[in-house]
N, C-alpha and C positions, 0 to 999 in steps of 0.2 A: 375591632375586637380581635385580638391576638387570641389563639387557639393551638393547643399544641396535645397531641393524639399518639400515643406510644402504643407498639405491637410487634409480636416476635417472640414472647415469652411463650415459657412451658416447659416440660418434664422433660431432663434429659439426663444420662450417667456420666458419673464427672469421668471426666478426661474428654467430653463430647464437645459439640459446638452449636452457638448462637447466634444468630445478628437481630439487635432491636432495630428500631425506627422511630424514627419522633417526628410526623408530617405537620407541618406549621403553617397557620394560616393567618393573617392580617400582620404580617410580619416576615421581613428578607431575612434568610439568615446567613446569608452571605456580609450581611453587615452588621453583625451583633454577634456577640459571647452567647454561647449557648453550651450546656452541662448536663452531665447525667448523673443523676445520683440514684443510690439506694438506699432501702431501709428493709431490713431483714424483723421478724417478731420479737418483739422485747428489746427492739434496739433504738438507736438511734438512725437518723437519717446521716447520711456520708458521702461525700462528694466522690465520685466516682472516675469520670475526665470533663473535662473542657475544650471547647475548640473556638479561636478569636474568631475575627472577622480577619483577621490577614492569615491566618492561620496555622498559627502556635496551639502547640497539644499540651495538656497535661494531663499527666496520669498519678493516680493514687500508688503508692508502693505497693499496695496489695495485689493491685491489677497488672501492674508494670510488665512490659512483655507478653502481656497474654492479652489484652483488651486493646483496639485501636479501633477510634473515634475518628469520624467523618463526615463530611455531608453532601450531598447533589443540592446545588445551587438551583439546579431546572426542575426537579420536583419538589424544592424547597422541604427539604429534608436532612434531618440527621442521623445517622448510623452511629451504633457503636456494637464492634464483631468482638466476639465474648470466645476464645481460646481455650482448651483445657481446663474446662469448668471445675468445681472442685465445690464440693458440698457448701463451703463456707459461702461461698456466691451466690446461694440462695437468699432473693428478696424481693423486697417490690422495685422495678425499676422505672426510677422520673425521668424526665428531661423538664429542662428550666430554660429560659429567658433570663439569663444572670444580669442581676440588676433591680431585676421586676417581681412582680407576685405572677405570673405566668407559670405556670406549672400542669403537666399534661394528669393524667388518673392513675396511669402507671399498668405495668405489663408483670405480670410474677413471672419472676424463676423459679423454678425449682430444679436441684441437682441431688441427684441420689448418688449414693456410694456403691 
């Protein structure tokens, strides 16, 4: 049973800084795609970045520069460090098992002006 647990969220002024976490269990992630998305109120959900198993990044245009996605293999986790927050980056933030219906509960941001 695959399990994935995000945490790290919370109230901060933009131009501030974050780092989530998404701790995975019955699952390597050293060997699989795994993604962070969010979803802000009244919106949709939106891919946020990506990290493969060899280790190709992608990043959304909006984050570009400011967000950089990672993971420790030996605590079987993945990071993603949130830069220069900025009001708009308020949301709930997932991590996925890209591929799968795997999906953690999610961590809110909020960024105040």
């Amino acid at each position: 049973q695959v399990e994935l647990v995000e945490s790290g969220g919370g109230l901060v002024q933009a131009g501030e800084s974050l780092r989530l976490s998404c701790a995975a269990s019955g699952t390597i992630v050293s060997d699989i795609t795994m993604a962070w998305y969010r979803q802000a109120p009244g919106k949709q959900r939106e891919l946020v970045a990506t990290i493969t198993s060899g280790g190709s990044l992608f990043y959304a245009s909006s984050v570009k520069g400011r967000f950089t996605v990672s993971r420790d293999n030996a605590k079987h986790t993945v990071y993603l460090q949130m830069n220069t927050l900025k009001p708009e980056d308020t949301a709930t933030y997932f991590c996925n098992h890209v591929g799968t219906a795997y999906w953690g509960k999610g961590t809110l941001v909020t960024v105040s002006s």
